[in-house]
N, C-alpha and C positions, 0 to 999 in steps of 0.2 A: 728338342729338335722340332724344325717346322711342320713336317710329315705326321707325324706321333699328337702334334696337338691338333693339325686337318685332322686326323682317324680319331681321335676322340671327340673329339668336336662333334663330328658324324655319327659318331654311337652316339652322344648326351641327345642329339635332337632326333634320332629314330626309338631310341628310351622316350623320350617327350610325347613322343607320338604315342606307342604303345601305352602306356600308362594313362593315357586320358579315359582310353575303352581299356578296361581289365577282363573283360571275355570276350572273345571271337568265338561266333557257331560254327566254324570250320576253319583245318590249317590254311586252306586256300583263299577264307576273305583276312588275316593276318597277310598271308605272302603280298595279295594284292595292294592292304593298308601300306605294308611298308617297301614295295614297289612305288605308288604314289607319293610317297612322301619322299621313298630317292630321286624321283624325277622334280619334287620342290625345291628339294634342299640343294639338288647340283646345278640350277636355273641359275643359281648365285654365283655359281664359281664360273660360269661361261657368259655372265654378262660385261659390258664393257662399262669402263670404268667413264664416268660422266666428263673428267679432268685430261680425258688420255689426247687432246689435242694439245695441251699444252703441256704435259709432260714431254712428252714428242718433240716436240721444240726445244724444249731444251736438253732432252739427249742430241738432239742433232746439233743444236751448240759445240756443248762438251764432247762428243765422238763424231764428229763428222767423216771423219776416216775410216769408221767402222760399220755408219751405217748408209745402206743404200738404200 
């Protein structure tokens, strides 16, 4: 399922993170470490895609009907 491998996907790289440093002086510089690294890692999933002009195009081909 596409969902289940995003969610893993997003542990393996906040694992990634965490194991580079194996001690944190406090719970609160961890929370922060992987605070930062969720605002890296979702940078990605809200950026646009380089091609999306021309995909666009040609969904508006193919569904013209559908899309406005």
């Amino acid at each position: 399922i596409y969902t289940t491998n995003a969610i893993e996907n997003f542990n393996r790289q906040l694992r990634k993170v965490t194991k580079a440093k194996s001690v944190f002086p406090t719970d609160d510089s961890l929370l922060k470490m992987l605070y930062l690294a969720m605002i890296d890692i979702t940078k990605k999933w809200t950026g646009r895609r380089k091609d999306w002009g021309q995909i666009h195009s040609q969904l508006e081909i193919f569904f013209a009907d559908r899309l406005d």
